[in-house]
VEXTORPA-181751 format. One record per residue (C-alpha): residue in three letters; x, y, z. Coordinates in steps of 0.25 Angstrom, whole numbers, plus 5000, padded with zeros to 4 digits. Each point is the difference from the previous one (the first is absolute). Example, Ala and Ser with C-alpha at 12.3 -4.5 7.8 and 13.67 -1.06 7.14 Angstrom:
ALA504949825031;SER500650144998;
***
This chain:
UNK511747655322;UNK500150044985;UNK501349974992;UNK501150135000;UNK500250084987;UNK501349974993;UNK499850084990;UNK499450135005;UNK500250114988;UNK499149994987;UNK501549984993;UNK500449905009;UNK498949924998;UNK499850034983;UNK501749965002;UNK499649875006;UNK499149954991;UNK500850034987;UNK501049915006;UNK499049895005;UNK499450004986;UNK501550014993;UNK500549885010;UNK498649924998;UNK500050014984;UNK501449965000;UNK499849895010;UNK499949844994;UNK498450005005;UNK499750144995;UNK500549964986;UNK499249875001;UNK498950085002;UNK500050094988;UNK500349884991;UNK498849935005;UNK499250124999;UNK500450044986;UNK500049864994;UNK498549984995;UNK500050144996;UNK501249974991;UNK499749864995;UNK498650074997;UNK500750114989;UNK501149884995;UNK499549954986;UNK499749864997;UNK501150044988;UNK501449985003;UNK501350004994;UNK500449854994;UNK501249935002;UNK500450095010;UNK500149995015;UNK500150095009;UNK500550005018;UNK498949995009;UNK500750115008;UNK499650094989;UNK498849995002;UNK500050035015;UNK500850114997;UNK498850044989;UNK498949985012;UNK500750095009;UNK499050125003;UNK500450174994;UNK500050105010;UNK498650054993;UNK499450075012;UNK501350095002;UNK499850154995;UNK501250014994;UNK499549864990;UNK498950084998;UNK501050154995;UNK500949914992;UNK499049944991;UNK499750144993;UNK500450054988;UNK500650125006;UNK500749955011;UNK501450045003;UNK500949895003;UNK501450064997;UNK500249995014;UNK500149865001;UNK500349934987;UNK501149945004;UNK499149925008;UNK499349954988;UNK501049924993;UNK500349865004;UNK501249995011;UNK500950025002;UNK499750125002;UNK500850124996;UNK499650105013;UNK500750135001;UNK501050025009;UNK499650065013;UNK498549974999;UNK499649945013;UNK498450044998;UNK499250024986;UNK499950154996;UNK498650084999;UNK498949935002;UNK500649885009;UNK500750085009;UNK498850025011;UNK500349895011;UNK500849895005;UNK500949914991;UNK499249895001;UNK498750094995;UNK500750064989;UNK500549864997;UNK498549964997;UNK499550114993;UNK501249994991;UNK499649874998;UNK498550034997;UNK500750114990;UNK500849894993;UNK498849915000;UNK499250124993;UNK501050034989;UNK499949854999;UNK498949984997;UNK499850104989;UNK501049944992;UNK499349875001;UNK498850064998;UNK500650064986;UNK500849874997;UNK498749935000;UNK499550064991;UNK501150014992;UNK500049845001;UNK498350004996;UNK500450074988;UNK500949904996;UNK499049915000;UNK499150074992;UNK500950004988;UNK500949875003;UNK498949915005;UNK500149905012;UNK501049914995;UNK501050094992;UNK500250085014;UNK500149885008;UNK501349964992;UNK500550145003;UNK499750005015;UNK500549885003;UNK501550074998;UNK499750115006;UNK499449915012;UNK501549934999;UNK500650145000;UNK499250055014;UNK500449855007;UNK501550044997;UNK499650135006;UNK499449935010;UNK501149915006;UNK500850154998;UNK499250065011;UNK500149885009;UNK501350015001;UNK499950155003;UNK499449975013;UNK501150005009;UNK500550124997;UNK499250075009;UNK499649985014;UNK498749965003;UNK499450125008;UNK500650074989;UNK499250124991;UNK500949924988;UNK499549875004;UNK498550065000;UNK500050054987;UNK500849874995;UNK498849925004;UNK499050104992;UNK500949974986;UNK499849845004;UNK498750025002;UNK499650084987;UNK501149914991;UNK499149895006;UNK498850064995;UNK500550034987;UNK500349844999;UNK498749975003;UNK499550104990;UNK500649964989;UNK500149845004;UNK498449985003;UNK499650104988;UNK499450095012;UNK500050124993;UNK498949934990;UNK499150005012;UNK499850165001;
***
């Protein structure tokens, strides 16, 4: 005798498997396997260079491994030039987050399914629009090199390192103002994780690797 259905609508079922993937990836083992599965991948791109004198937490850099949401369509929108993303700007901004009043789900674009979908494809927004400011702050940075030299901009990056861990312990703290299952909390993990990155970038000399 074969197994019942549980799930017997095509929504039911696309449903359930947004919510077992969301449960998964938030789950201890499911982060476990993302960091295992990214850690060669990153220690390949992080230079052999790195800042002196200067150390920084090993949680950053698990925080740095974690993977993007790169496989989304809406990461895939948000990296273009002409992509609209007044809608949810206030997303973007490092928590605490300054969310209108009243707004329950993400306007446009987002507001196609259940929360927990809209949830991740405002994250996979987030991570595009992410992405292209590093993207432009890398080569911001590679210019720098070219007229400073190595050591010159090193001296300037260790402060600014030192700024980013005091912005760092500032977005710890920002945890617990949100619940966990929470669309805030989602997108509080996407600022860790791209301040993480950001770290890394400067700390290894990363961005000399491109």
């Amino acid at each position: 005798m074969g197994r019942r259905a549980v799930h017997h609508t095509t929504q039911q079922r696309a449903s359930a498997n947004v919510e077992h993937t969301r449960k998964y990836r938030n789950s201890i083992h499911g982060r476990a396997v993302r960091v295992q599965g990214n850690r060669l991948r990153y220690t390949r791109k992080v230079s052999k260079s790195r800042i002196s004198r200067l150390v920084i937490p090993q949680l950053i850099e698990t925080w740095a491994e974690l993977p993007l949401l790169t496989t989304a369509r809406a990461y895939r929108e948000a990296l273009q030039d002409d992509y609209d993303d007044t809608d949810f700007k206030h997303w973007l901004s490092p928590p605490p987050f300054d969310v209108p009043e009243g707004e329950h789900v993400p306007a446009g674009a987002f507001r196609s399914g259940t929360y927990e979908e809209e949830t991740i494809c405002l994250e996979a927004a987030v991570d595009g629009r992410m992405r292209r400011q590093e993207r432009a702050r890398e080569e911001e940075l590679r210019e720098r090199y070219r007229q400073r030299g190595q050591k010159a901009l090193v001296d300037e990056l260790r402060g600014e390192v030192q700024l980013l861990l005091v912005e760092w312990k500032r977005l710890i703290e920002c945890r617990n103002l949100y619940a966990t299952d929470s669309r805030e909390r989602a997108i509080w993990e996407r600022h860790m994780n791209w301040l993480a990155r950001h770290v890394c970038c400067l700390y290894y000399l990363t961005f000399l690797d491109e």
